[in-house]
C-alpha positions in Angstrom: -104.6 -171.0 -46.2 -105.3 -174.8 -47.1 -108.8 -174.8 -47.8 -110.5 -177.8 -46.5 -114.7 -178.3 -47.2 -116.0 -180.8 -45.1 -119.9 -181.2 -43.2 -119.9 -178.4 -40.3 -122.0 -178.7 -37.4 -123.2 -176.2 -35.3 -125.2 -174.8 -32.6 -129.1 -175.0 -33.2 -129.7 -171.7 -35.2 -133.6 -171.0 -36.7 -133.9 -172.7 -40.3 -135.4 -171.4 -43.1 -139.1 -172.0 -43.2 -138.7 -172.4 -47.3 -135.7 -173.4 -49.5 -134.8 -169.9 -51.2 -133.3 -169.9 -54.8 -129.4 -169.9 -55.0 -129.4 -166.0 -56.2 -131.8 -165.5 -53.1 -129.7 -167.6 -50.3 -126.6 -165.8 -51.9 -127.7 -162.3 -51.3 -129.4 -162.9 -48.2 -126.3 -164.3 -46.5 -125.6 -160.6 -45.9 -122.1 -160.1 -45.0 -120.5 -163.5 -45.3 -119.5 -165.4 -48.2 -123.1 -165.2 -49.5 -123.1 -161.2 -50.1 -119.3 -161.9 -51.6 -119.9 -164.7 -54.0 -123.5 -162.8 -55.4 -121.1 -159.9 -56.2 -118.2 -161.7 -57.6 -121.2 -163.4 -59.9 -122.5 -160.1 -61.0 -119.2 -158.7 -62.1 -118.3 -161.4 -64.5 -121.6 -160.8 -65.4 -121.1 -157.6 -66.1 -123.7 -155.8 -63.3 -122.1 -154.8 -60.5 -118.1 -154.5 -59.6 -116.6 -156.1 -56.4 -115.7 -153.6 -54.2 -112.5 -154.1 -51.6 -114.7 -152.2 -48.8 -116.9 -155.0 -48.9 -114.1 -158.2 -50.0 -110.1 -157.7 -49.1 -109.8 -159.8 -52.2 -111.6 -158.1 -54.5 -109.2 -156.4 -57.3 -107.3 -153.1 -56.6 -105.7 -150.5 -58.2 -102.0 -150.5 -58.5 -99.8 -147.2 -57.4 -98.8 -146.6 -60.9 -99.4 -148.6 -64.3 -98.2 -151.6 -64.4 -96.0 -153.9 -66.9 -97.0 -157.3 -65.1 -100.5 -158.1 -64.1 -99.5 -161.7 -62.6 -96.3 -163.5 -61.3 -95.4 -167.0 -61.5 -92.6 -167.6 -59.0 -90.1 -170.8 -59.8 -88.5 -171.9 -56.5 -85.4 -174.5 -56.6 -85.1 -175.5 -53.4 -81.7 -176.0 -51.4 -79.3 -174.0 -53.5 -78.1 -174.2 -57.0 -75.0 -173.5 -57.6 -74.3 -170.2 -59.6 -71.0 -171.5 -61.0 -72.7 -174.7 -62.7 -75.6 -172.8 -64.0 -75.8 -169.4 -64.8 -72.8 -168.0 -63.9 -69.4 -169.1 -66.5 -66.4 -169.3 -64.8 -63.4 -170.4 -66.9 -61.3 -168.8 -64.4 -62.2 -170.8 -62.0 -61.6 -174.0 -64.2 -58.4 -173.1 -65.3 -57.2 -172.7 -61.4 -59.2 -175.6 -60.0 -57.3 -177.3 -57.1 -55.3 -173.8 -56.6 -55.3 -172.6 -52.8 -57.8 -169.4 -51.9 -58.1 -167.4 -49.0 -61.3 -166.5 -48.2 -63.0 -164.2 -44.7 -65.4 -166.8 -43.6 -66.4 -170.2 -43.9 -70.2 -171.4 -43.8 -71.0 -168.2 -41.2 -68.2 -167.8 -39.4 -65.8 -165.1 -39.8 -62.2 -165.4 -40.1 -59.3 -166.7 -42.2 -60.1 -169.7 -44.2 -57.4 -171.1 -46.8 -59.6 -173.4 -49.4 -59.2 -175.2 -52.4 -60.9 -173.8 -55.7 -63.1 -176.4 -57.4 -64.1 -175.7 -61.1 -67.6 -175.9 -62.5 -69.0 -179.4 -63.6 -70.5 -178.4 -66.2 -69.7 -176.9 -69.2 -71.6 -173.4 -70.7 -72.7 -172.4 -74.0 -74.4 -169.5 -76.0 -78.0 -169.7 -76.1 -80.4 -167.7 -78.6 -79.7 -164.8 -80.6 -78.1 -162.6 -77.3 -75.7 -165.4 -76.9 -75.9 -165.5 -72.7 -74.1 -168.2 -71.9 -76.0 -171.0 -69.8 -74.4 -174.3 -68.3 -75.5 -178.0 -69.9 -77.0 -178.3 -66.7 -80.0 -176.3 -68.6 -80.0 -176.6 -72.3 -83.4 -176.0 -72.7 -83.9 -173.2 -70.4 -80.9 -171.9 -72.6 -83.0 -172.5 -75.7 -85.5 -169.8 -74.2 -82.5 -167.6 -73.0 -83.7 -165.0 -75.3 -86.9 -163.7 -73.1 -84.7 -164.5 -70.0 -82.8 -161.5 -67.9 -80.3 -163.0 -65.7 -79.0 -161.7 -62.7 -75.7 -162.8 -61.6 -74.9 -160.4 -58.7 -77.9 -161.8 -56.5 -76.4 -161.3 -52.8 -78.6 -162.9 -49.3 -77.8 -162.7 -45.7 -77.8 -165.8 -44.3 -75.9 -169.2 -45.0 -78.5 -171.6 -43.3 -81.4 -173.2 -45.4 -84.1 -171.7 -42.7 -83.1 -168.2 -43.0 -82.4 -167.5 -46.3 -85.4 -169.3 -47.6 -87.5 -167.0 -45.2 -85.5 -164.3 -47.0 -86.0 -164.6 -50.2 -90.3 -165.2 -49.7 -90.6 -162.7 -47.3 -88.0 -160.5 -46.7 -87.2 -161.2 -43.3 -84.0 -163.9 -42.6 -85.3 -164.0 -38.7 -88.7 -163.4 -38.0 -91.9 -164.9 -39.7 -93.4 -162.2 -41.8 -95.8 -162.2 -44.9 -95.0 -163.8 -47.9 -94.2 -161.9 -51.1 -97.3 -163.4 -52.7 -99.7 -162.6 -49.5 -98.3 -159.2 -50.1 -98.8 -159.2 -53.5 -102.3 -160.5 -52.7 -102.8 -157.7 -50.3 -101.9 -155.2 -52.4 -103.6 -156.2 -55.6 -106.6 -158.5 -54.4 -107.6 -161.3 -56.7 -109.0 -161.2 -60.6 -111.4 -164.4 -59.9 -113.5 -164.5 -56.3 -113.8 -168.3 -56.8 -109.9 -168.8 -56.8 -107.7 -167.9 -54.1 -105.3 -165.1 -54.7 -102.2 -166.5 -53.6 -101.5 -171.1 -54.5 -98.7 -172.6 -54.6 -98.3 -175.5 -55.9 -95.5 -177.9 -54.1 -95.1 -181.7 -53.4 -93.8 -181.0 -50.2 -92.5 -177.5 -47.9 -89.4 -176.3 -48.4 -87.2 -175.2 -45.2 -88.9 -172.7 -43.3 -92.2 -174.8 -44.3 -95.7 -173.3 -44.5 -94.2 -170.2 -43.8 -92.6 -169.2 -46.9 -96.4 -169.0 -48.1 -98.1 -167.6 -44.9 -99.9 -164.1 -44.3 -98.6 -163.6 -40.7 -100.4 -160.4 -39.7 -102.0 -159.4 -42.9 -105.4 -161.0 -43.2 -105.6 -164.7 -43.6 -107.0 -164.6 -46.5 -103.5 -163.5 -48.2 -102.2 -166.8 -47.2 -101.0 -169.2 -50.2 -103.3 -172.6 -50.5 -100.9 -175.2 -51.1 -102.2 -177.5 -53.7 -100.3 -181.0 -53.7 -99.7 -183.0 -56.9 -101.7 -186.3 -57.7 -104.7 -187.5 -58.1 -106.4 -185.3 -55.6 -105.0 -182.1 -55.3 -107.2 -180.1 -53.1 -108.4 -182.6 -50.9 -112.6 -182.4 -49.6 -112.9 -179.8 -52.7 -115.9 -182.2 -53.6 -119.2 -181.5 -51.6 -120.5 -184.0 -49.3 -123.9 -183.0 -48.7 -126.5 -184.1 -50.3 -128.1 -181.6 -52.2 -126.7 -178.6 -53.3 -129.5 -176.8 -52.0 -128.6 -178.6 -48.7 -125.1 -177.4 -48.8 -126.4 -173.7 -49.1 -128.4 -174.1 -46.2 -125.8 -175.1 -44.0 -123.5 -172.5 -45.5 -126.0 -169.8 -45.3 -126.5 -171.0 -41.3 -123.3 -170.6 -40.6 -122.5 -167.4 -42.2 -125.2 -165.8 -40.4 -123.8 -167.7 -36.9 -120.0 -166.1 -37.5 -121.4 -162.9 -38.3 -123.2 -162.8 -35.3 -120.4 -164.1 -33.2 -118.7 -161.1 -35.0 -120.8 -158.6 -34.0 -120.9 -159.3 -30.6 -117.3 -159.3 -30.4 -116.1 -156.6 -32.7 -113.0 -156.9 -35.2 -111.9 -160.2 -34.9 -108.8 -161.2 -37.8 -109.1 -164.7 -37.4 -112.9 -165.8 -37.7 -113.2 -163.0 -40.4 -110.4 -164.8 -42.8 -112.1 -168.2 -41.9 -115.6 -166.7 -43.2 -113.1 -165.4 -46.3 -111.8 -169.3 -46.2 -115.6 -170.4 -46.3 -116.3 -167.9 -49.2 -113.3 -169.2 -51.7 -113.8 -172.7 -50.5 -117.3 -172.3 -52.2 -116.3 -170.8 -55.1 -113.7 -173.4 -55.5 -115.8 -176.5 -55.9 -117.1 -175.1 -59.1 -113.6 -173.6 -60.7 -110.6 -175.6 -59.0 -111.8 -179.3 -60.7 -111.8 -177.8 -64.0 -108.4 -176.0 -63.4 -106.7 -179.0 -62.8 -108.4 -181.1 -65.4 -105.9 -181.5 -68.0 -107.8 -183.9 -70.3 -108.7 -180.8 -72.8 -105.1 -179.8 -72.9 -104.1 -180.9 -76.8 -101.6 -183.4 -76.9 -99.0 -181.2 -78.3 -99.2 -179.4 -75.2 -98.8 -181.9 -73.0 -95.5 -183.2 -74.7 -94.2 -179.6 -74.8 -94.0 -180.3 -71.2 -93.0 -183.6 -70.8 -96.3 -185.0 -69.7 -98.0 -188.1 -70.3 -102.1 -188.5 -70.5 -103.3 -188.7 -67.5 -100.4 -187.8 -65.4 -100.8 -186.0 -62.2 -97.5 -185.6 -61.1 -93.9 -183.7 -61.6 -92.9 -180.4 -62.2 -94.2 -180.4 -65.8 -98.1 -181.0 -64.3 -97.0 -178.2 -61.8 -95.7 -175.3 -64.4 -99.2 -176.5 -67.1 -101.6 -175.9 -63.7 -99.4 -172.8 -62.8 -100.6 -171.3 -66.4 -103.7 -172.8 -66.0 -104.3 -170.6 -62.5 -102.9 -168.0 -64.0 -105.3 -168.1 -67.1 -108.1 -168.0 -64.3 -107.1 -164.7 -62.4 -104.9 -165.8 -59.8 -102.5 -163.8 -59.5 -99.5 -165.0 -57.3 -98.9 -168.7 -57.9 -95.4 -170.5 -56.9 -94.2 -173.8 -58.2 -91.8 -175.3 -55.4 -89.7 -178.2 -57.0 -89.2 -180.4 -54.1 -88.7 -179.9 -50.6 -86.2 -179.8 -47.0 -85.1 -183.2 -48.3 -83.4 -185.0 -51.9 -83.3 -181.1 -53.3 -80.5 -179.3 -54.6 -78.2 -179.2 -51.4 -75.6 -181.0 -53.1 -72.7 -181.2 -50.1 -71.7 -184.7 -50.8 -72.0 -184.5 -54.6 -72.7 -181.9 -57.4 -73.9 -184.8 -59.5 -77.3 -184.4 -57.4 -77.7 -181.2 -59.4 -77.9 -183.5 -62.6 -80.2 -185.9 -61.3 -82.6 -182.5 -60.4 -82.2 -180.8 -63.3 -83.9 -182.6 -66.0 -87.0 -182.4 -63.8 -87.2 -178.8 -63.9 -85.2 -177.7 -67.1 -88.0 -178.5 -70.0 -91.2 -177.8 -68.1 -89.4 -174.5 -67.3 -88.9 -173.7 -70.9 -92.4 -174.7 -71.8 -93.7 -172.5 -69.8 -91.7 -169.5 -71.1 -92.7 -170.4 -74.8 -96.1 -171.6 -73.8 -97.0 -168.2 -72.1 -95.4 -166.5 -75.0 -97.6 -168.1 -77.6 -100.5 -167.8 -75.8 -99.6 -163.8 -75.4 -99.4 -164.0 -71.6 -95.7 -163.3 -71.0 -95.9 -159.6 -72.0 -98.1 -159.5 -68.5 -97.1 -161.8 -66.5 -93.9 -161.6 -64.8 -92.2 -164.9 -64.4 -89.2 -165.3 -61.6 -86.4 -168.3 -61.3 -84.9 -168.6 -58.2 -83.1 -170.7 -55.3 -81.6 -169.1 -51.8 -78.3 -169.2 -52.5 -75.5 -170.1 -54.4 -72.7 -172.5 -53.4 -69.1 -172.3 -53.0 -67.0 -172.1 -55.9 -64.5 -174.1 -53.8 -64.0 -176.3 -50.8 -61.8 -177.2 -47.8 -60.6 -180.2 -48.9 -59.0 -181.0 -52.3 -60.9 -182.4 -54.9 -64.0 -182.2 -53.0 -67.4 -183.7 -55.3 -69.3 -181.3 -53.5 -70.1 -177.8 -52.5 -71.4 -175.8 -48.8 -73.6 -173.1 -48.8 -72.6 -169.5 -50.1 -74.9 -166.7 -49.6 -72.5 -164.0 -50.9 -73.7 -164.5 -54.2 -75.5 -166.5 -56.9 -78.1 -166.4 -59.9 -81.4 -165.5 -60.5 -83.4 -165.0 -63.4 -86.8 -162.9 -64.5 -88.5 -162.9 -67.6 -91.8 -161.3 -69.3 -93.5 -158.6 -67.2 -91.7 -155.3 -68.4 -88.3 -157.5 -68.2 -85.6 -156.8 -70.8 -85.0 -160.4 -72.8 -81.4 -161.4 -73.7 -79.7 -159.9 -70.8 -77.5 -160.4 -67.9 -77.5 -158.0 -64.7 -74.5 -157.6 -62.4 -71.5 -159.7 -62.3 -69.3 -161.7 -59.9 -65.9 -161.6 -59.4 -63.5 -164.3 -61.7 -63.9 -167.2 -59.1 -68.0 -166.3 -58.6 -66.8 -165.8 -54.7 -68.4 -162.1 -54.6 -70.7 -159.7 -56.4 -68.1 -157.2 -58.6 -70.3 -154.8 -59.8 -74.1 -154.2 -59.3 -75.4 -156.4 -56.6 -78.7 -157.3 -56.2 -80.4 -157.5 -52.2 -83.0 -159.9 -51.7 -84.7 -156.6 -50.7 -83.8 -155.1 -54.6 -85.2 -158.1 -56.0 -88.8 -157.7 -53.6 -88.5 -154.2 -54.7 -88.3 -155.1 -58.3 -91.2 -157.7 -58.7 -93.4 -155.0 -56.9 -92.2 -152.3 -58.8 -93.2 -154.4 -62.0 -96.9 -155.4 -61.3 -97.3 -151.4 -60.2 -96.8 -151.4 -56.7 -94.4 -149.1 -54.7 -92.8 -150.8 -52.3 -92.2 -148.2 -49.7 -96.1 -147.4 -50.2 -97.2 -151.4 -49.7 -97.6 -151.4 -45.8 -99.3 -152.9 -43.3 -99.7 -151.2 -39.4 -99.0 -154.1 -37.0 -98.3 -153.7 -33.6 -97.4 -149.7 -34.0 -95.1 -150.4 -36.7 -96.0 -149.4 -40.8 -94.2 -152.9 -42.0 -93.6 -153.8 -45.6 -91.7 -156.6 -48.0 -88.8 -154.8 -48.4 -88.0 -153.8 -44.4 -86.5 -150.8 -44.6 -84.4 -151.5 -47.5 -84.8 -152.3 -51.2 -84.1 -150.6 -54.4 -85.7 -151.2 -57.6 -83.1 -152.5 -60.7 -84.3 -150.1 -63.1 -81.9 -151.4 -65.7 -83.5 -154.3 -66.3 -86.8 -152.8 -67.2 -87.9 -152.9 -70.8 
């Protein structure tokens, strides 16, 4: 939900005949965003503990202990390709330009004869394991050691649309929650003034808004999109007068929705835009500090690549990420670009190496930055695209490479996550998974699995159907728990 704060007008409601103190206005906006924020107050306070019957956000027990308390989801948008990254194929070089025939071509089925085309990049050992990792990434490789990579990641669909809506929510056809709303939903939020659920993303990627929408949970799942630059939550500043004005007008309107509530019973949307109201307000006072990098030290700031001042690039997006983090939110998504100039390299796999660098050393500060800070042992950090690309090509000699949903890589780190490994493997050209595939569904499973949650237990009732994440799929990798 993109939280906007702007003047509201209503319809003439009976004022207050006295301004009341903040702690007064706040618990006598019984119900609404008043009751919620006096209670999220007292708990950091250390008198009273939110309760979920009385805020969907508030924070919730998981299933079973958990290893991850948080996630930070890295989303490369458009496909990078398996065989240039992650995924070393010296097969594939030795036999580039040899004939291949394969069972379908870009989502049709039948017999295809292709030319294989040999990664562009050449991999080396990283760390003390030794997992080999292409130049594309030498510093993610640097940090290899905390990294478990899965190379037998297998999707469903070869379009952009559909697999994208896959791998956020499970579902390659139909709009369905998030993984962060449902992670959200299941967990609630460690700081009432924060959303749950941000992402953080210059632009959409394909399937847009939806990859961070709540569909039928409640709205207040739904990822807030915060856009870097100068401003980026827009109207986050008040523009009332008075703050005591501002409470007035809040207050009013609390009491106006809940009435409108209670004359027409259980009504989803108005009660997440009362929830919207409610972290809106909390929000002016916590999201300017959060994205107020001024007191970050200098060292950090070049450990990321950033320059004083700077608002912008994936660096600013991966120091906010661990800033939200460090705040109690606990789903936040850094999107690196969007349905355009991303890593959809058809024409040319030398667009992977003008993406790369943008992403490759904020990555790796973030590992190493979490991991000094002692975050990474609890919070669960997951590198991904949403799919691979074809380790060849119909014509000869080809500079680029289609879309190839079979399989490619994806990594996780911290969180209960073995360091120094590699899961699954492909077959000697990276065409198909040889041994231990991983389902988008495995993977959903997986991440829940680690912050505690069981994924055939995390359901919602909608429309006389129990859904969940993982359909009715998904198996958790135990191997690559710690």
């Amino acid at each position: 939900m993109q939280v906007s704060i702007s003047r509201l007008s209503f319809e003439e409601i009976p004022l207050f005949t006295s301004h009341p103190t903040r702690r007064q206005w706040l618990g006598r906006a019984a119900g609404g965003f008043g009751e919620l924020a006096l209670l999220g107050m007292l708990a950091q306070e250390g008198r009273a503990e939110a309760s979920s019957a009385a805020d969907p956000l508030a924070p919730r027990s998981p299933h079973f202990p958990a290893r991850a308390r948080r996630v930070i989801f890295l989303y490369m948008t458009g496909g990078v390709s398996h065989v240039d990254s992650f995924d070393p194929k010296p097969k594939l070089a030795a036999d580039h330009g040899k004939t291949y025939t394969v069972d379908n071509w870009q989502g049709r089925l039948g017999t295809f004869t292709r030319y294989l085309s040999r990664p562009r990049w050449e991999f080396q050992p990283g760390g003390k394991c030794g997992t080999l990792v292409s130049d594309l990434f030498p510093n993610i490789r640097g940090v290899v050691d905390e990294l478990c990579v899965v190379r037998s990641m297998s999707t469903d669909h070869t379009n952009h649309y559909e697999s994208t809506l896959g791998m956020h929510t499970g579902s390659f056809n139909f709009a369905r929650p998030s993984v962060g709303a449902w992670v959200s939903y299941g967990l609630g939020t460690e700081n009432l003034n924060l959303p749950s659920f941000v992402v953080v993303a210059p632009f959409a990627p394909y399937a847009g808004t939806q990859t961070w929408g709540s569909d039928f949970l409640p709205g207040c799942h739904q990822g807030t999109q915060v856009v870097p630059g100068p401003v980026p939550i827009a109207n986050v500043k008040p523009l009332v007068a008075s703050p005591a004005l501002q409470e007035l007008e809040l207050d009013l309107i609390a009491r106006a929705n809940r009435e409108h509530l209670a004359a027409r019973g259980a009504d989803a949307a108005l009660e997440a835009r009362i929830r919207s109201f409610e972290t809106a307000f909390g929000m002016q006072r916590e999201a300017p500090e959060v994205f107020d990098l001024s007191r970050e030290t200098a060292q950090t700031l070049n450990l990321y690549g950033l320059e004083p001042g700077q608002t912008s690039g994936f660096g600013w997006q991966c120091l906010v990420g661990r800033r939200l983090l460090e705040r109690g939110v606990r789903f936040v998504e850094l999107i690196d670009t969007g349905s355009s100039n991303n890593w959809d390299s058809h024409g040319n796999m030398q667009d992977h190496a003008r993406l790369a660098p943008n992403v490759d050393r904020p990555i790796a500060a973030l590992v190493m930055d979490l991991k000094a800070r002692g975050l990474l042992d609890d919070t669960l950090v997951v590198w991904t695209t949403e799919f691979g690309r074809t380790p060849y090509h119909e014509q000869p000699d080809h500079p680029g490479r289609e879309h190839h949903h079979q399989c490619f890589s994806s990594w996780l780190a911290g969180g209960g996550v073995k360091g120094g490994v590699t899961h699954g493997s492909t077959d000697e050209y990276g065409i198909a998974v040889a041994e231990r595939k991983v389902h988008v569904h495995d993977f959903h499973a997986t991440i829940l699995h680690l912050l505690g949650l069981d994924h055939e237990r995390l359901t919602f009732r909608h429309a006389g159907r129990d859904y969940r994440l993982t359909d009715v799929e998904g198996q958790v990798v135990r191997e690559i728990l710690a």
